[in-house]
C-alpha positions as CSV (number, residue, x, y, z in Angstrom):
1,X,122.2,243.5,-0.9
2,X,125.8,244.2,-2.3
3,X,126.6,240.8,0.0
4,X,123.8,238.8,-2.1
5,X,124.9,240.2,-5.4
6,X,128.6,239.2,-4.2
7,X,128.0,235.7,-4.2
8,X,125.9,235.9,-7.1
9,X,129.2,236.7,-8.8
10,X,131.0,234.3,-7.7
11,X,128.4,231.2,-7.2
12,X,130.0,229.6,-10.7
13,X,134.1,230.1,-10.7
14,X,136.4,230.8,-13.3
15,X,139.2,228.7,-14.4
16,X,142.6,229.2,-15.4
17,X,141.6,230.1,-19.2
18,X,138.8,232.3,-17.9
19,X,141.2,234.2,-15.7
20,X,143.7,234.2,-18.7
21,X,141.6,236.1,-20.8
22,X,139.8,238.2,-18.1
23,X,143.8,239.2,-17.0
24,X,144.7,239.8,-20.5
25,X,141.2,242.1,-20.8
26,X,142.6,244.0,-18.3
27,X,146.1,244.5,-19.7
28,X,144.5,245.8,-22.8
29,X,141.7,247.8,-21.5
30,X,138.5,245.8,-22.6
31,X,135.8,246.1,-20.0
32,X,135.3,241.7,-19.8
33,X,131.8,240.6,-18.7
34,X,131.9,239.4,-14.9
35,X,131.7,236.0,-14.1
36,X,128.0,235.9,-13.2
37,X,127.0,237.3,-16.5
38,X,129.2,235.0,-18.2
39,X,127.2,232.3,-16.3
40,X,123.8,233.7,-17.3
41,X,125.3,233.7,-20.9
42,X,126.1,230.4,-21.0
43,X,122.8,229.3,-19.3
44,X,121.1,231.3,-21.8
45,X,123.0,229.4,-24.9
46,X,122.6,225.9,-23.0
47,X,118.7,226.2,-22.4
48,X,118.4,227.5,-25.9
49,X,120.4,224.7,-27.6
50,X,122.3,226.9,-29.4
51,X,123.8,225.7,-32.6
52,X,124.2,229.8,-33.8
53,X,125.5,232.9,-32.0
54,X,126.4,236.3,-33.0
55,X,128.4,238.5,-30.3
56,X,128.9,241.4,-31.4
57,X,132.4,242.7,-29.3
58,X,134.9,239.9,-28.9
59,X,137.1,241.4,-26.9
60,X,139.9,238.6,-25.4
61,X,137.9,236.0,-25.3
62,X,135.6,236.0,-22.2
63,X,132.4,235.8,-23.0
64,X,133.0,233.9,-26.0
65,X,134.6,230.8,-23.9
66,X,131.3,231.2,-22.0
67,X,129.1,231.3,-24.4
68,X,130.5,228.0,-26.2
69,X,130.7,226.4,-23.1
70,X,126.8,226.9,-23.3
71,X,126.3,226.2,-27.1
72,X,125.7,222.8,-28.6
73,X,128.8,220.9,-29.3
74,X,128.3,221.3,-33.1
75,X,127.8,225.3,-32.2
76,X,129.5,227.9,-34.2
77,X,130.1,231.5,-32.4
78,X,130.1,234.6,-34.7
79,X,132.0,237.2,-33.1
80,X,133.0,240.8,-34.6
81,X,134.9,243.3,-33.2
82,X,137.1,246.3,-34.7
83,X,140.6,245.9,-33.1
84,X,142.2,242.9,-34.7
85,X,145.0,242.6,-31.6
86,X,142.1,241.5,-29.2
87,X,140.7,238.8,-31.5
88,X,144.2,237.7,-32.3
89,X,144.3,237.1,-28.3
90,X,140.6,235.9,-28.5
91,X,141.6,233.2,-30.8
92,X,144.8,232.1,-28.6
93,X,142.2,231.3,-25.7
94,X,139.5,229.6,-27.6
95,X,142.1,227.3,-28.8
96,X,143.7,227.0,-24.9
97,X,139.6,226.7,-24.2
98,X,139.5,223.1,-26.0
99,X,137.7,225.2,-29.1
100,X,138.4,223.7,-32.4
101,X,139.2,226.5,-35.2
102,X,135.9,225.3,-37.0
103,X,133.7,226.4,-33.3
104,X,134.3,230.6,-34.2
105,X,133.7,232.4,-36.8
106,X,136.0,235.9,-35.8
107,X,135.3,238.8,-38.3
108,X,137.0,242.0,-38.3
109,X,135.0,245.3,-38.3
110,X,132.4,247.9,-37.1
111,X,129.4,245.3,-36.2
112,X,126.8,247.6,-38.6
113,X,128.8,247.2,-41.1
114,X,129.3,243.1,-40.9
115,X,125.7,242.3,-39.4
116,X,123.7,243.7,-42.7
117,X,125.8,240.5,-44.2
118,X,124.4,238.2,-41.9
119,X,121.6,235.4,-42.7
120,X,117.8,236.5,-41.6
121,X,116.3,234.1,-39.1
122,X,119.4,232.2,-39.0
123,X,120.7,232.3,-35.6
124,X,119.4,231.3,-32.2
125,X,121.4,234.2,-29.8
126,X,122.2,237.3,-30.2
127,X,124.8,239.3,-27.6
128,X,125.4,242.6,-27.3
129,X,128.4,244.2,-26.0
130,X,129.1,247.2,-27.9
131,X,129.2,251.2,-27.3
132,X,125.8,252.4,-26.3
133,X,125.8,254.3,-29.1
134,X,125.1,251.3,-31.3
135,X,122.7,250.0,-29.0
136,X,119.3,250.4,-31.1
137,X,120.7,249.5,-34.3
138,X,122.2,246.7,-32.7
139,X,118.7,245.3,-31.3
140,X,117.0,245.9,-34.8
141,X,119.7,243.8,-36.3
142,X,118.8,241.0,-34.0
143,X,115.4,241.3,-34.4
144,X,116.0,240.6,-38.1
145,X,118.7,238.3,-37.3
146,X,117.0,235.7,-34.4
147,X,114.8,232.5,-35.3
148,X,111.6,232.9,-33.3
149,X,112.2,231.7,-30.0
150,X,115.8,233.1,-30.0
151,X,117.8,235.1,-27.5
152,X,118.7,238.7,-27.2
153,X,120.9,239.4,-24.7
154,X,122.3,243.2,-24.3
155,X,125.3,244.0,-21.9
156,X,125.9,247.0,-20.0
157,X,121.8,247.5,-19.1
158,X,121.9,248.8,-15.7
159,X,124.0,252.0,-17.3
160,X,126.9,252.2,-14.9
161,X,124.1,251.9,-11.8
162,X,122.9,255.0,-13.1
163,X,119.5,253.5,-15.1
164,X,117.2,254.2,-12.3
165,X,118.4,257.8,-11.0
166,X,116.2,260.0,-12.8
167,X,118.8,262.7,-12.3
168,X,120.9,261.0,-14.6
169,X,120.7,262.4,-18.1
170,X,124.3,262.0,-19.4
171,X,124.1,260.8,-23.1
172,X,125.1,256.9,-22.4
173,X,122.4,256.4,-19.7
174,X,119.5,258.1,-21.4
175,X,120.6,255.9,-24.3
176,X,120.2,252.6,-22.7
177,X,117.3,253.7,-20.8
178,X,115.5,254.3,-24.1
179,X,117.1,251.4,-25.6
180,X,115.4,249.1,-22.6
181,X,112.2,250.9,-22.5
182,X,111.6,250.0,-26.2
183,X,112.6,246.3,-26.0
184,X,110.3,246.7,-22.9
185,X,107.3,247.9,-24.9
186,X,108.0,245.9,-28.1
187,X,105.6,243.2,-29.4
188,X,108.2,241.4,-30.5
189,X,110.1,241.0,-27.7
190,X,109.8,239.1,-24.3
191,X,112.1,240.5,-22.1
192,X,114.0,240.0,-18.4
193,X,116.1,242.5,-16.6
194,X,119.2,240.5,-15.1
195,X,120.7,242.3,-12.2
196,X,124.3,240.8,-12.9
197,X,127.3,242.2,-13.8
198,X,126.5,245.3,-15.5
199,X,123.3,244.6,-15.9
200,X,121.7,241.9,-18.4
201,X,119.2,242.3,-20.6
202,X,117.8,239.1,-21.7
203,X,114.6,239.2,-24.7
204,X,113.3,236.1,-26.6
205,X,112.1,237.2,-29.5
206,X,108.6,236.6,-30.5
């Protein structure tokens, strides 16, 4: 199995901007999104046709090159994040990406305090990559932010590998097991559980 998910991660490759950032990640200590969920994130913005995206953790860049190489070519990407250093680094690759200024919207702050400023209805994905803490209040702020039909998509679901040992009762993975279990049980929500990367939760909403 660990030789399956192996090529999983590396069926779609990375190029030199891609490895950039995911380098850079690693220089500054921001925990990137593997390539195969970068690949499911773009996938999930190209089936979508997504003009709108929120992520909420920019990070340096990585899964915001992905997810524009998904989105329409008139897309915009929302991103937030708190430390201004790794959107200033962010904004270097989008640019090295091919991505016009006009393509990203980069905001500085804590993600619950920017997303209560953001449009209802108005955008088509939502991606999560953020402390577990914020988890919940991050998936009620999509709710209120998708268009019917859009994407959730929640980083970090498989808890570290831990999601499924009932032992495990540390704060973070009873968090995202009770974070998963009610997007599981919601009527609002249709979702998938992608075993990439750190694990993928993908939900469209209702």
């Amino acid at each position: 199995m660990a030789q399956v998910l192996q090529f999983a991660e590396t069926y779609v490759t990375e190029d030199l901007v891609l490895r950039t950032a995911r380098s850079l990640a690693h220089e500054v200590g921001v925990d990137a999104v593997t390539p195969g969920a970068g690949a499911a994130l773009r996938l999930l913005a190209a089936a979508g046709n997504a003009r709108a995206v929120v992520e909420i953790g920019t990070g340096t860049g990585v899964s915001g090159v992905w997810l524009l190489r998904g989105m329409r070519a008139d897309g915009v990407l929302t991103t937030i994040d708190v430390e201004v250093e790794h959107q200033r680094i962010a904004r270097r690759i989008f640019v090295e990406a091919g991505f016009p200024s006009g393509r990203t919207r980069i905001i500085t702050g804590r993600a619950l305090d920017v997303l209560p400023r953001l449009a209802d209805g108005a955008y088509d994905l939502v991606f999560v990559d953020a402390e577990v803490t914020g988890f919940s209040a991050c998936v009620d702020a999509a709710l209120r932010l998708l268009r019917p039909g859009g994407v959730l998509a929640l980083n970090g679901a498989l808890a570290g590998g831990r999601i499924g040992d009932p032992a495990a009762r540390d704060v973070a993975t009873v968090t995202v097991r009770e974070t998963i279990k009610a997007i599981r049980e919601s009527e609002h929500w249709v979702p998938a559980l992608l075993p990439v990367g750190h694990g993928l939760l993908a939900a469209v909403r209702c």
